[in-house]
N, C-alpha and C positions, 0 to 999 in steps of 0.2 A: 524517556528515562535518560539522564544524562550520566556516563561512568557507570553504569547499571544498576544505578539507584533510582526510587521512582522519584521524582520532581512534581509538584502541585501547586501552580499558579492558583493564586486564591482569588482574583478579580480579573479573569480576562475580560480584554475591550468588549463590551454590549453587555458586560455584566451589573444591574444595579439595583439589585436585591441590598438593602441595606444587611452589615453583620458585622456582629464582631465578637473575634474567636480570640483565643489566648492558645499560643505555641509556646508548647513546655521544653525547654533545650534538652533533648536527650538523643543518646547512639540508638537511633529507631531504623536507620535506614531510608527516610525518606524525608528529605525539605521540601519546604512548604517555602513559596517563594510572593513577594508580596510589593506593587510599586507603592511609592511611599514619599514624602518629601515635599510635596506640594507641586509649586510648580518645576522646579528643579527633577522632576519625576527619575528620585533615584532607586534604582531593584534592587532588593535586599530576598535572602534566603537564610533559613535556618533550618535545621534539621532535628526534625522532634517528636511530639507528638499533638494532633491538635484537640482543641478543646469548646464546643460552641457555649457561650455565655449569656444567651437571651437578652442581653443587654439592650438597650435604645441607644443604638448608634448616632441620632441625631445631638445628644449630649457632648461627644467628643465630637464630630464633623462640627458642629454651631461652633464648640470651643476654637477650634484649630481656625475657623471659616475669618477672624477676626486679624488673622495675619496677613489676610490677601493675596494667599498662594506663596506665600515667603515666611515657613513655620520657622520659630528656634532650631538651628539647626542648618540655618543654609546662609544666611548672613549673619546673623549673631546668634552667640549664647543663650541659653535659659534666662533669663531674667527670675529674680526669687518668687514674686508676685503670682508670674503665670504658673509657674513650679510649682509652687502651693496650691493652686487652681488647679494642674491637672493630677495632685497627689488626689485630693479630694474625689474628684471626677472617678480616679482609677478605686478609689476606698470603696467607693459604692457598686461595685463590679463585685456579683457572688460568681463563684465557680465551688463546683462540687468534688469534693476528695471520695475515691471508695479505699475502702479498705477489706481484703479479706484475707478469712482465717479457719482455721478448719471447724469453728463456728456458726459459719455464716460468713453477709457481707454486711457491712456499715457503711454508709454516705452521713459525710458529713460537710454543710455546709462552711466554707472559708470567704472570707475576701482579699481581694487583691492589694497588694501594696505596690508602689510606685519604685524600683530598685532608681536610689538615687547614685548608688555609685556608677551608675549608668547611663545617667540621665544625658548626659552630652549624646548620646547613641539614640537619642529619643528623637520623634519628629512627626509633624504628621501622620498620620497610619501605622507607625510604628514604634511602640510607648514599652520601655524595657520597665517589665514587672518583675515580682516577685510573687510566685502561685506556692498552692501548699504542696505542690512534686517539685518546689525549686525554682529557678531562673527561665522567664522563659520572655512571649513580646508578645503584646497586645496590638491587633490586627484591624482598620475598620475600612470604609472607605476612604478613597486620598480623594480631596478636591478638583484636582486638575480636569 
């Protein structure tokens, strides 16, 4: 725990379970910390809550593998092209909303959207969404 909050490395070294989780930005007490960036392996942290997505991680890793360890993000900008490429990619990401009430609970499926006002913050392994609890980052393996 760093500060006495718990911290949760999401990919330590020998870890290679394919996955990919979406972190919902919320005051939860605990960041989830994540290397990212390709080869530039820069660590990033947010503090949230996490979310597993079933997704085929091979989807985004193939995407990103096409930069050559140098994603958007570490020498240049987004380009519109790929932008649109990974808006797509993140469309297709279900995550499940519940909702309860003194009825019961409801799940309801949502999809992801691509928060582009964000998208400079985006990069290899770490793609800023937009979930149905809000703002949060899409998390998968980094290539390096």
């Amino acid at each position: 725990m760093s500060g006495g909050k718990p911290h949760v490395f999401i990919n330590p070294y020998g870890s290679d379970d394919p996955y990919v989780f979406v972190i919902v930005e919320a005051p939860m007490g605990v960041t989830y910390g994540e290397q990212c960036m390709g080869l530039a392996c820069d660590q990033r942290k947010i503090e949230g809550f996490l979310i597993p997505t079933f997704a085929d991680a091979g989807l985004l890793t193939n995407f990103f593998e096409r930069f050559q360890g140098w994603p958007p993000g570490v020498k240049e900008e987004w380009k519109s092209a790929d932008a649109e490429e990974l808006a797509l990619l993140v469309e297709g990401i279900r995550v499940w909303r519940t909702y309860s009430d003194t009825e019961g609970r409801t799940d309801e499926p949502h999809f992801l959207t691509l928060d582009r006002n964000r998208l400079a913050e985006s990069t290899e392994a770490w793609v800023r969404v937009l979930t149905p609890y809000g703002p949060g980052v899409l998390v998968f393996p980094n290539s390096d």
